[in-house]
C-alpha positions as CSV (number, residue, x, y, z in Angstrom):
1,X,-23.2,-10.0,56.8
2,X,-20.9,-7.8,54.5
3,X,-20.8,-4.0,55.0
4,X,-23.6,-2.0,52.6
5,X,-22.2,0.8,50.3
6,X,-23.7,3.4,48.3
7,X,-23.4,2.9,45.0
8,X,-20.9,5.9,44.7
9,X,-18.8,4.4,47.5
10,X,-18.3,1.4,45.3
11,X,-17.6,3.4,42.6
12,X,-14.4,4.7,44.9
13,X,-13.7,1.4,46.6
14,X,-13.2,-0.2,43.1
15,X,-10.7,2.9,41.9
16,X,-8.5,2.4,44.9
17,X,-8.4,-1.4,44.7
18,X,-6.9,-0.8,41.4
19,X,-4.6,1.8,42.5
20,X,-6.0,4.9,40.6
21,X,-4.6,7.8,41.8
22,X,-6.2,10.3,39.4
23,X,-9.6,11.0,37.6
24,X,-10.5,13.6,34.8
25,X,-13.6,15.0,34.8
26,X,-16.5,17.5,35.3
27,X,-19.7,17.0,37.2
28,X,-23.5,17.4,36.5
29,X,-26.4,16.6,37.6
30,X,-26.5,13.0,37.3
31,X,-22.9,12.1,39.0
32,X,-23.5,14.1,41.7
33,X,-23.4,11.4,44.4
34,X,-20.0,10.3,43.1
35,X,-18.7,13.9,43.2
36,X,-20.3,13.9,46.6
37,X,-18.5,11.1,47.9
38,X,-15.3,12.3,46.5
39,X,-14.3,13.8,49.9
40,X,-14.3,10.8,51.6
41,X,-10.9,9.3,49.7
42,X,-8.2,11.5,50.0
43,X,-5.7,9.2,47.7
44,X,-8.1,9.7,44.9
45,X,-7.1,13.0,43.1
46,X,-9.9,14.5,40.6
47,X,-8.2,16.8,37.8
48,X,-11.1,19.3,36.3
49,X,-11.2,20.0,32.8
50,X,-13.2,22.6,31.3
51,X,-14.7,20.7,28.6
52,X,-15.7,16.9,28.8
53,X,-13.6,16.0,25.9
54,X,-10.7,18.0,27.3
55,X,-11.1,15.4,30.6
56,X,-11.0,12.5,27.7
57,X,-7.8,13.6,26.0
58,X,-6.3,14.3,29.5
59,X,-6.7,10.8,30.3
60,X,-4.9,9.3,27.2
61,X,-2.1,11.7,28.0
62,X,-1.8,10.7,31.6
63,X,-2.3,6.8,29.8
64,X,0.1,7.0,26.9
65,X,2.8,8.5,29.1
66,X,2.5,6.3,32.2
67,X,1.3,3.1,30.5
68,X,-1.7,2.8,33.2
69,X,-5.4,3.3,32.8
70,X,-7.0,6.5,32.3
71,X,-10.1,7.4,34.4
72,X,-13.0,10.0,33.3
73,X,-16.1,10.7,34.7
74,X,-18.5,12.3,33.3
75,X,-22.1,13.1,33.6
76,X,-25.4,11.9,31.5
77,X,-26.5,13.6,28.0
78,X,-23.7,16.3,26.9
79,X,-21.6,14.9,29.2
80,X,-21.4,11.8,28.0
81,X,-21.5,13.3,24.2
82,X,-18.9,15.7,24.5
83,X,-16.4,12.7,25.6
84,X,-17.0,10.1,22.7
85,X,-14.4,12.2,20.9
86,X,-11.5,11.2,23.1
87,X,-12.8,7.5,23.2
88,X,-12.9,7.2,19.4
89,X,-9.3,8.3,19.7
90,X,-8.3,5.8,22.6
91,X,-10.1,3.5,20.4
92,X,-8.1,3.9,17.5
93,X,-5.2,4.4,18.7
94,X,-5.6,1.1,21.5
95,X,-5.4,3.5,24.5
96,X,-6.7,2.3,27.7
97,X,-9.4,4.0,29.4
98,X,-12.1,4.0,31.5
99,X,-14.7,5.8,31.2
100,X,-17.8,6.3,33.9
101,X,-21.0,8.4,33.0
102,X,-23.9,9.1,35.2
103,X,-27.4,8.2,34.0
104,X,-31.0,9.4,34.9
105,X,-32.8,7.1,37.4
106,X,-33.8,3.7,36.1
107,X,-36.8,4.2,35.7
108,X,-36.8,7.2,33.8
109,X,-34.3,5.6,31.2
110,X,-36.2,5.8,27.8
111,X,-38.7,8.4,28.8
112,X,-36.6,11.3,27.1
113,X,-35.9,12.4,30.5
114,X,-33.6,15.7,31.0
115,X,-30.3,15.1,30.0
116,X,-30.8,11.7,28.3
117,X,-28.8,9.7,25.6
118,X,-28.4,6.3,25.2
119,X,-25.0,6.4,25.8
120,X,-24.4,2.8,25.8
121,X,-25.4,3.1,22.1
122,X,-23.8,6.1,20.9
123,X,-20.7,4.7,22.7
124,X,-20.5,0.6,21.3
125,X,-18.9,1.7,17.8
126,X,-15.9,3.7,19.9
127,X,-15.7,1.1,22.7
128,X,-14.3,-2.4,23.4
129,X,-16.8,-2.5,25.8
130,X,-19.7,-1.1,27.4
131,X,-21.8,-1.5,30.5
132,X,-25.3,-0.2,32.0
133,X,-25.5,-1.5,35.4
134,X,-29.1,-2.1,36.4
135,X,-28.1,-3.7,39.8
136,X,-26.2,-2.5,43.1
137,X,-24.7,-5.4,43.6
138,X,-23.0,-5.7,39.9
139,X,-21.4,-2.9,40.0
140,X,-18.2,-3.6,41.9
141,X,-17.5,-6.5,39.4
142,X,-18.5,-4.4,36.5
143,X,-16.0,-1.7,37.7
144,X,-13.1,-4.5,38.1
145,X,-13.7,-5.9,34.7
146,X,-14.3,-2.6,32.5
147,X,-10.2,-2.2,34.3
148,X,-9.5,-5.6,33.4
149,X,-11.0,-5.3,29.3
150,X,-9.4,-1.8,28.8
151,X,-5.5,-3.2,29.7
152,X,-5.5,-6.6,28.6
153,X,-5.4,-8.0,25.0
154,X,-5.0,-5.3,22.3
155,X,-5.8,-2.0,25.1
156,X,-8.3,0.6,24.4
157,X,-11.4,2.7,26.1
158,X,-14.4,1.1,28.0
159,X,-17.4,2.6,29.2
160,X,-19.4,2.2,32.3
161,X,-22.9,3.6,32.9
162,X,-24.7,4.3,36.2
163,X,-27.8,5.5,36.7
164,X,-28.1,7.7,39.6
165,X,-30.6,5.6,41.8
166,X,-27.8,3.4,41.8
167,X,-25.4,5.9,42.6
168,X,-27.7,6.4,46.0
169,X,-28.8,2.7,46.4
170,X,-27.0,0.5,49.2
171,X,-25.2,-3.0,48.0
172,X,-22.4,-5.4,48.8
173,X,-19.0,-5.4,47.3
174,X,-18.9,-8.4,44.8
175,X,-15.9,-9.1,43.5
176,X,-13.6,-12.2,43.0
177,X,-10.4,-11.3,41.5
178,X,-9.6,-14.7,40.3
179,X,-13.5,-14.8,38.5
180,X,-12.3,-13.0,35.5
181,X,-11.2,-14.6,32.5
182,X,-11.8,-13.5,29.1
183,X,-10.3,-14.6,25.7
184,X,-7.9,-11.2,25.6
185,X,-6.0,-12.8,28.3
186,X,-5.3,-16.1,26.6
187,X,-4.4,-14.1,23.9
188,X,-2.0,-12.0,26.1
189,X,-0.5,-15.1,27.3
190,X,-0.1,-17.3,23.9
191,X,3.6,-18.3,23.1
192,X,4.7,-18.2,19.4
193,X,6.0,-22.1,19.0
194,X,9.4,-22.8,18.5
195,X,8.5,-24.0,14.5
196,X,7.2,-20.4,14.0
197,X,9.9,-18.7,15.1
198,X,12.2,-21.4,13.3
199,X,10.3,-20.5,10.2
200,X,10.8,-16.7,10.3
201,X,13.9,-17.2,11.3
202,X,14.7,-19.0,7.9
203,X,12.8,-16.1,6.5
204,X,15.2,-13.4,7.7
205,X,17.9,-16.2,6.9
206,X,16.9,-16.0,3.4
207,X,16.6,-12.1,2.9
208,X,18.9,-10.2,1.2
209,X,16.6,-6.5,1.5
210,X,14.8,-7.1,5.0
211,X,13.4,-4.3,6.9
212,X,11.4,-4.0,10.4
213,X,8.5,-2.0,10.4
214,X,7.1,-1.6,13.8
215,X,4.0,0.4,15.2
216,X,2.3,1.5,18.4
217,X,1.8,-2.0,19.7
218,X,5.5,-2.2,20.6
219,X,5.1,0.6,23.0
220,X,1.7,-0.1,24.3
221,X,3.5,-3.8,25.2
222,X,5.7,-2.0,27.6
223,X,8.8,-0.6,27.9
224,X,10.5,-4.1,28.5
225,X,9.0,-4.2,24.9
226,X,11.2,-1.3,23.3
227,X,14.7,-2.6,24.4
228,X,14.1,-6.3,23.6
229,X,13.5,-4.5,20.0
230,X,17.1,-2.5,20.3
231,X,18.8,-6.0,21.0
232,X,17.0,-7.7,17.8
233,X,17.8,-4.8,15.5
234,X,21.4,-5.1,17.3
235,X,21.8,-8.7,17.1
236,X,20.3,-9.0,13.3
237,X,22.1,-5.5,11.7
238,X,18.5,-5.2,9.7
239,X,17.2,-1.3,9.1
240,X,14.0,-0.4,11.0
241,X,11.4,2.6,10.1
242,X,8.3,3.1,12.4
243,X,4.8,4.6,12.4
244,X,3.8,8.0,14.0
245,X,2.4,6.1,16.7
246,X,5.6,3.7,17.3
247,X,8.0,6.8,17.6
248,X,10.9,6.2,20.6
249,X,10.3,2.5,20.7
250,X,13.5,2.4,18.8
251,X,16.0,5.5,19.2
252,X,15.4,7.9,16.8
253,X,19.0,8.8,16.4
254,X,20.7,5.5,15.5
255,X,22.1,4.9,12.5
256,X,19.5,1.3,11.8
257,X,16.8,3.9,11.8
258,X,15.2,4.8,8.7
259,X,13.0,7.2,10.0
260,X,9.3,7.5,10.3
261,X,7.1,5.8,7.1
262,X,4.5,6.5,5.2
263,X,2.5,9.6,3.6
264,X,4.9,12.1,5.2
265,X,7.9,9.6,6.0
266,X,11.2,9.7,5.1
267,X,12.6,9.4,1.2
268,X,14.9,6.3,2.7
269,X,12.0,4.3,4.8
270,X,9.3,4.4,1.9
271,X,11.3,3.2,-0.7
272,X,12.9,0.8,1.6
273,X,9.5,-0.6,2.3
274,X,8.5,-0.4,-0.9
275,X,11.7,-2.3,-2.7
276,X,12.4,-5.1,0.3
277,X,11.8,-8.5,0.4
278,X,11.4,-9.3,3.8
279,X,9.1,-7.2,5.5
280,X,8.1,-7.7,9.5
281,X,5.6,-5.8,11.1
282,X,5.8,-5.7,14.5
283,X,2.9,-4.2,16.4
284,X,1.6,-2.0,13.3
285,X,-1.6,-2.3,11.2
286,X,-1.0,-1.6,7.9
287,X,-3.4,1.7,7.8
288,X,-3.8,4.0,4.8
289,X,-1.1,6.4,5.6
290,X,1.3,3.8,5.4
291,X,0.2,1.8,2.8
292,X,-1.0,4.3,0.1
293,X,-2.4,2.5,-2.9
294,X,-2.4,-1.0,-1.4
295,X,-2.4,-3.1,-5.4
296,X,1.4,-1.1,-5.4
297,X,2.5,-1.8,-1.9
298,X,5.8,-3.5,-1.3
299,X,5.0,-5.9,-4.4
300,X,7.9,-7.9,-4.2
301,X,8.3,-8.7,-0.2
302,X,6.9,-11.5,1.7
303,X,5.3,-10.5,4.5
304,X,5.2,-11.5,8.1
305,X,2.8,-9.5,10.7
306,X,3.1,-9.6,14.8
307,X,-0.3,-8.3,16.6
308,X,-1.9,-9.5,19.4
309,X,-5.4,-8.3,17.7
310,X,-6.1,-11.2,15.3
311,X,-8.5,-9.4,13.8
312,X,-5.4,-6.5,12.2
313,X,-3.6,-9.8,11.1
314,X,-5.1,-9.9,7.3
315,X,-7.5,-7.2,7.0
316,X,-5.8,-4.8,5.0
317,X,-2.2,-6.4,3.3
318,X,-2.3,-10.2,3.1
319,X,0.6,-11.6,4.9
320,X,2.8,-14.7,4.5
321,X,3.1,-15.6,8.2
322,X,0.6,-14.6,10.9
323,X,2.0,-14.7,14.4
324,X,-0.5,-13.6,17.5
325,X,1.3,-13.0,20.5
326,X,1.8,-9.7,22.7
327,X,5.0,-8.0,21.0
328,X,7.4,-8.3,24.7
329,X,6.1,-12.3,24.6
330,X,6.8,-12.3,20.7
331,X,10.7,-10.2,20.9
332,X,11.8,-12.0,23.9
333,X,11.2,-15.7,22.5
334,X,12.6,-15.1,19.4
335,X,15.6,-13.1,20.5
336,X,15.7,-16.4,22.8
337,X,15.4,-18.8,19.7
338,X,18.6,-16.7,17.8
339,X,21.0,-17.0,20.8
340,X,20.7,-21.1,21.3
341,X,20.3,-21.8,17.2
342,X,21.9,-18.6,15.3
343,X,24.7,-17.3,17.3
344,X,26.6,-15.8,14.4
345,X,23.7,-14.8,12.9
346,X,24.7,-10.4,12.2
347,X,27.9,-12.0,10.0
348,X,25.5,-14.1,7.8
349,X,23.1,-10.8,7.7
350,X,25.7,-8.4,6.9
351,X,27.5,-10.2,4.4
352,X,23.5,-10.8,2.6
353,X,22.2,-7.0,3.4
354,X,25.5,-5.3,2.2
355,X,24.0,-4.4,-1.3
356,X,20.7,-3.2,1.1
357,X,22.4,-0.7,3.0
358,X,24.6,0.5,-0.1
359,X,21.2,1.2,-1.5
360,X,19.5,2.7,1.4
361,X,22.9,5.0,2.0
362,X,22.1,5.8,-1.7
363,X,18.5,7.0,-0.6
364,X,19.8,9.0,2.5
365,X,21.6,11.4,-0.3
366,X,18.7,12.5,-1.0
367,X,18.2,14.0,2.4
368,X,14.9,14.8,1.6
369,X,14.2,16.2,5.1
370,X,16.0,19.4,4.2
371,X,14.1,22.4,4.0
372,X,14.7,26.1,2.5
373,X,16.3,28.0,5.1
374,X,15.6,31.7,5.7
375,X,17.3,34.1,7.8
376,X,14.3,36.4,7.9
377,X,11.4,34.3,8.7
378,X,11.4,31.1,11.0
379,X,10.4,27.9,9.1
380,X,8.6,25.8,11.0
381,X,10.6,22.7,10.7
382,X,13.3,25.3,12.2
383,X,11.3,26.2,14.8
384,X,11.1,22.5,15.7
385,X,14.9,21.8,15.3
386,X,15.8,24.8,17.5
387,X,13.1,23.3,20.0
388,X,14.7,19.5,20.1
389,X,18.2,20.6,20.3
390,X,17.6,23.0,23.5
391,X,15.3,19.8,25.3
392,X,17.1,16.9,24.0
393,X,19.5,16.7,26.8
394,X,16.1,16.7,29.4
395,X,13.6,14.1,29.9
396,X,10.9,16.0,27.8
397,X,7.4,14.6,27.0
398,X,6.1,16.2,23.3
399,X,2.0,15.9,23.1
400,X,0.4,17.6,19.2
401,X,-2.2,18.4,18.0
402,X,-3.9,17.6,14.3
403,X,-2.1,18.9,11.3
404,X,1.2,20.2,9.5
405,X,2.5,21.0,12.8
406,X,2.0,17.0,14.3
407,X,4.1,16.0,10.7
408,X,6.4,18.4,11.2
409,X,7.0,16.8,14.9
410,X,7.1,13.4,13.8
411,X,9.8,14.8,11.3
412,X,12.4,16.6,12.7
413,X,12.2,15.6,16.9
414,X,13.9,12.6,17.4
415,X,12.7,10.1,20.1
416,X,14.3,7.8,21.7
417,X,12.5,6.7,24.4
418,X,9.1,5.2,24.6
419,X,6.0,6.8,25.9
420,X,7.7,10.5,25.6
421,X,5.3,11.1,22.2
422,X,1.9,11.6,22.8
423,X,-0.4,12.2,19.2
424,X,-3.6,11.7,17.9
425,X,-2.9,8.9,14.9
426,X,-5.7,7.2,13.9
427,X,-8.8,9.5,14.4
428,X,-6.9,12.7,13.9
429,X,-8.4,15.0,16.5
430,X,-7.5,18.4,16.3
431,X,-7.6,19.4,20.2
432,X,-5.9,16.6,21.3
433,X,-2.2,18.2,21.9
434,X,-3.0,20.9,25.0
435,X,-5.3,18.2,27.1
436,X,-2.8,15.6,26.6
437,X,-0.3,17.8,28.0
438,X,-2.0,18.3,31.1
439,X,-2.6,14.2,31.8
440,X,0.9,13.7,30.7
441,X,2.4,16.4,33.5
442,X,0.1,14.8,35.9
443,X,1.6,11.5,35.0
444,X,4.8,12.9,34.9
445,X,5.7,15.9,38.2
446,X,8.6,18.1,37.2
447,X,9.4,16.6,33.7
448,X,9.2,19.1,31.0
449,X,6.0,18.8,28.6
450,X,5.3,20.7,25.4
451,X,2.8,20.5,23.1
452,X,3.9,21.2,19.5
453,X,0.6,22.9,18.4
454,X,-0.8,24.6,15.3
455,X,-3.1,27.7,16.3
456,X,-6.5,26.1,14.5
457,X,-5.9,23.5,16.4
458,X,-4.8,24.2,19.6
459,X,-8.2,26.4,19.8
460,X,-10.2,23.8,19.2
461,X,-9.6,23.2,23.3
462,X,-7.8,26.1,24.5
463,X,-10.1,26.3,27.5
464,X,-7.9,23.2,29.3
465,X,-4.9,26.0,29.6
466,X,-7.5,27.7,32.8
467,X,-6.9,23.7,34.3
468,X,-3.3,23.9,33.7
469,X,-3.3,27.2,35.5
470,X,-5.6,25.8,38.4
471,X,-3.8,23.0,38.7
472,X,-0.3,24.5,38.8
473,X,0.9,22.8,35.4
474,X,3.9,24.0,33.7
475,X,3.0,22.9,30.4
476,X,4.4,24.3,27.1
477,X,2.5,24.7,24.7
478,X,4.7,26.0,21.2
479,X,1.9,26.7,18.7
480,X,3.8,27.4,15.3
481,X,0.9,29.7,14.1
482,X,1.1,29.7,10.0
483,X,-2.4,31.6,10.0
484,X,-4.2,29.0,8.4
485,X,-6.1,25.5,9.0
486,X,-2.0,24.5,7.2
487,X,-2.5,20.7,6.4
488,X,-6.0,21.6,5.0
489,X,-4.4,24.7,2.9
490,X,-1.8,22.1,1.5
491,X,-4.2,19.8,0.3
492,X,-6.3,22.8,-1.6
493,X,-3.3,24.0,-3.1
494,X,-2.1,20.3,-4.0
495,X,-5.5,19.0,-4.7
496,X,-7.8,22.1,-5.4
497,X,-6.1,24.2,-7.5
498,X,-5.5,26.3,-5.5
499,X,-9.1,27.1,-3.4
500,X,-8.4,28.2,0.0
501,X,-12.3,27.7,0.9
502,X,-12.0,28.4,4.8
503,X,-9.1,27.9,5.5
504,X,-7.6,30.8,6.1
505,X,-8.2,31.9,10.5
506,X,-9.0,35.6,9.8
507,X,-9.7,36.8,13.5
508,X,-7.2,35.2,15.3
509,X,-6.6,35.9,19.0
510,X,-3.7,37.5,20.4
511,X,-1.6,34.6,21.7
512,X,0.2,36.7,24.4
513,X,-2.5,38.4,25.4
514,X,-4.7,35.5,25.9
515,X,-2.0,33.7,27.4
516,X,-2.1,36.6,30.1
517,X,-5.8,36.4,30.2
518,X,-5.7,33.2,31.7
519,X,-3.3,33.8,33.9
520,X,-0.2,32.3,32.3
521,X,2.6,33.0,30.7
522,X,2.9,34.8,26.9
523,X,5.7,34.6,24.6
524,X,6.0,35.6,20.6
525,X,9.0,35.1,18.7
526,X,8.8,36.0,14.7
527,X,12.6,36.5,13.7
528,X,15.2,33.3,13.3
529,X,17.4,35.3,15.1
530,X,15.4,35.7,18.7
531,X,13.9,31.8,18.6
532,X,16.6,30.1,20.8
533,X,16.8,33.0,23.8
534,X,13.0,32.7,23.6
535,X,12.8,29.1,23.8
536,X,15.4,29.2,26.7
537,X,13.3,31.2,28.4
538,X,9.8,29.0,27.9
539,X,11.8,26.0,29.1
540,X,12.9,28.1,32.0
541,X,9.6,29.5,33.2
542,X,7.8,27.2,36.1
543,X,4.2,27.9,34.9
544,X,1.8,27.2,31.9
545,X,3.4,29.1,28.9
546,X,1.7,29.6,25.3
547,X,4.4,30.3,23.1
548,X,3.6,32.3,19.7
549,X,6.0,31.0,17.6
550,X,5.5,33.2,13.8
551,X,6.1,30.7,11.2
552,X,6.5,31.1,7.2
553,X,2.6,31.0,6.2
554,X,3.2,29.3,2.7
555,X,5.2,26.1,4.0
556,X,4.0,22.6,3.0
557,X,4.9,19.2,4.5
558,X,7.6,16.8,2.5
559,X,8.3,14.7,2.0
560,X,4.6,13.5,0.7
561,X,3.3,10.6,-1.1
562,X,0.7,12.1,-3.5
563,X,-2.9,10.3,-2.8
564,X,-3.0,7.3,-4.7
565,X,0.2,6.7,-5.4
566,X,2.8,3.8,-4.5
567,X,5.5,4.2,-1.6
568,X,8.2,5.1,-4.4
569,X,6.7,8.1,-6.0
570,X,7.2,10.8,-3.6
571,X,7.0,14.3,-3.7
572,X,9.7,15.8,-2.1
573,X,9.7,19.3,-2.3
574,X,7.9,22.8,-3.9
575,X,10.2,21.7,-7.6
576,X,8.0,18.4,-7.5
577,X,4.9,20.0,-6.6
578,X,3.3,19.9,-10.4
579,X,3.7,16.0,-10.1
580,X,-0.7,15.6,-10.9
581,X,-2.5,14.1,-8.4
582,X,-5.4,11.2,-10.1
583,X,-8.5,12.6,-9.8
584,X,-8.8,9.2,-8.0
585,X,-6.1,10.1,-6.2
586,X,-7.8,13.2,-4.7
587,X,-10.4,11.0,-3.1
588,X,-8.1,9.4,-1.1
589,X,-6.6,11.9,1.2
């Protein structure tokens, strides 16, 4: 007869057998027995956050730094509430995580009993998947799959709720490895056929303005993933721009690189995407940041789209060919399919794009990532400059937060790496930076993390620094404090005429000071002139720092593509700034 163990034993049991090595969370009443049981597994280290949705965002940083699961555990009612921030954000930003709450007793379940939601309910919009186990003797295999849903296929967050009877109850381990099989996994697994790739191949043959545009899938696909996309952009001499959320899959730095697309991207990538006539998406969903007003987007291009979702494939943009298959799968076969049939294939595509790049060198002039400079008060895109060129030369990890500040990131910090930029892109939680930064130092012992924060933000969850400092944590975290909500002023005074309703933080803390209050380390800088000792010295210092970096208060973000408006009609700075926005338009931000 198979050994019996309490429902929190299994709980542990399934956590080892899939090699977790970390959890996030904070206890209450109704997860007691798993917190209880904690002791007993040593190679099981629990992180606690101070907030549930801090433990959330901790886990996508420890996930989109290390490309494993993250694990939270929470408790029942708030604790359960508080965390459906963080898995609307894994969920739209296809994060994996796993997520177990406690629940009252069975039978109490629907009785309005203290501390009671329905969180399999609140959570099935913000999920792939969710669970109420019911039976001991499920649980192991429910465990094993909510791992198994949250990694395969397109990744993202999943759910698992135990009520606490169940927690105490005795059962037998159940679980087969070999039993699951779900459609995700044939999805995973599908091969693009040889007359596909033949037919895009004919495509890119054929293209005279072609450009790559390539989103978070290619780094969620693996690293394996980001260097089969350097030898196709080597091997085909086509330009490439990204999305925030596919930053460092390609180098940042090279010359192919247009830069970062969309409603704050580059001069050179959004007019490149809008005039081309080849466009490939690799791993990328066409959102609205990117696409702007969709009846004006790249008109002229034909259009071929790589996801492992079939769902993205045709929801937003109608494309010309639709190929499902997991972006390593996708890169490798056709990079495969170009060495046996189109050897010579970057002497065809140079003599075709030559006219392309003449025109996108044309575009660079416009260096529309250039900025006012001031020797009297530090801009914030020269804060960020100053900040990449003193940690470019180490293996540094940047987390943000929500806002001008996460733009401003994106910008001006060039990656060239996968996995080493952590944001919030598709939900847009402010918050999200500081968390992150702790799951991504957890992930990642003795590299340097900073969080590139803005100080309406970065309050939103400031309580995590106290687990930093518990933990021993070096994070960074460089808050370029403007004194306002910034992205929210710009839209007033581009959208609003000017009506700064709320925006403006009129009792903000003392940085330093609090910094010091919580037992870390405070630093301010406000001149030009003192920013690089002072970021020498943050970089230096072997514990949590919260660095109060005094930026110009008036600064907006450009480039920008006015709400409503095609790719090719940018505003690039303050002179363009009486460009009207539609009052359609304004709807659209």
């Amino acid at each position: 007869m198979p050994k019996l163990l309490s429902g929190a034993a299994i709980v542990f049991k399934a956590l080892e057998d899939q090699n977790v090595n970390y959890i996030f969370g904070y206890p209450g009443g109704a997860v007691l027995p798993i917190y209880d049981e904690l002791k007993n597994h040593q190679t099981i280290k629990h992180i606690l956050a101070r907030h549930e949705q801090g433990a959330g965002h901790a886990a996508e940083g420890y996930a989109r730094s290390s490309g494993k699961p993250g694990v939270v555990l929470v408790t029942s009612g708030p604790g359960a509430t508080n965390v459906v921030t963080a898995l609307a954000d894994a969920y739209m930003d296809s994060i994996p995580l796993v997520c177990i709450s406690g629940q009252v007793p069975t039978h109490l379940i629907g009785t309005d009993a203290f501390q009671e939601c329905d969180t399999t309910g609140i959570t099935r919009p913000c999920t792939k998947y969710n669970w109420l186990v019911k039976d001991i003797n499920d649980l192991a295999n429910v465990l094993h799959t909510a791992f198994e849903v949250a990694t395969s296929g397109r990744p993202g967050p999943v759910l698992v709720d135990i009520p606490k009877d169940i927690q105490f109850k005795k059962g037998s381990y159940n679980f087969k490895k070999n039993k699951i099989e779900k459609k995700s996994n044939k999805i995973e697994k599908k091969k693009v056929s040889e007359k596909e790739l033949d037919q895009l191949i004919t495509m890119m043959k054929n293209s005279s303005k072609p450009i790559f545009y390539t989103g978070g899938g290619v780094i969620n696909s693996g690293p394996n993933a980001s260097e089969l996309l350097r030898e196709l952009v080597s091997i085909t001499g086509f330009p490439i721009t990204s999305t925030l959320q596919g930053l460092g899959a390609y180098p940042g730095d090279d010359h192919q690189f247009l830069g970062m697309l969309g409603m704050h991207g580059t001069y050179e990538a959004n007019n490149a995407m809008h005039d081309c006539d080849l466009m490939i998406n690799i791993g990328a969903r066409f959102d609205d940041r990117i696409t702007g007003k969709i009846d004006e987007f790249s008109p002229k291009s034909k259009k071929v789209h790589i996801d492992i979702d079939p769902s993205s494939i045709g929801k937003i943009v109608k494309v010309d060919l639709a190929l499902v298959s997991d972006v390593d799968i996708f890169l490798s076969a056709l990079i495969k399919r170009f060495k046996e049939k189109n050897k010579n294939f970057i002497d065809i595509s140079k003599e075709n794009t030559a006219k392309w790049w003449k025109q996108i060198n044309k575009w660079r002039e416009k260096k529309s990532l250039n900025y006012r400079s001031s020797d009297t008060i530090i801009k914030p895109q020269y804060a960020v400059e100053r900040l990449y060129e003193l940690t470019k030369n180490q293996d540094t990890f940047i987390t943000t937060e929500v806002g001008q500040h996460q733009m401003w990131a994106a910008q001006y910090y060039k990656f060239n790496k996968p996995n080493r930029w952590m944001t919030s892109g598709g939900l847009g939680t402010m918050g999200f930076g500081l968390p992150a930064a702790i799951g991504v130092q957890v992930a990642n012992p003795g590299k340097l993390v900073v969080d590139i924060a803005g100080e309406a933000s970065v309050l939103m969850t400031m309580q995590e620094i106290s687990t930093a400092v518990q933990y021993k944590l070096p994070i960074k975290i460089f808050i370029l404090n403007n004194q306002y909500m910034g992205m929210v002023r710009q839209w007033q005074e581009l959208l609003h005429e000017k009506n700064y309703s709320e925006s403006y933080s009129a009792a903000l803390p003392d940085f330093v000071k609090l910094a010091e209050a919580y037992g870390c380390v405070g630093i301010r800088a406000s001149k030009p002139s003192e920013l690089d000792e002072k970021i020498k010295e943050m970089i230096k210092i072997d514990r949590p720092v919260i660095f109060d970096c005094l930026v110009d208060k008036t600064e907006n973000c450009y480039p920008m593509i006015p709400s409503g408006k095609a790719h090719n009609q940018m505003i690039l700075g303050p002179e363009d700034e009486n460009k009207k926005i539609s009052e359609e338009g304004k709807t659209l931000v």
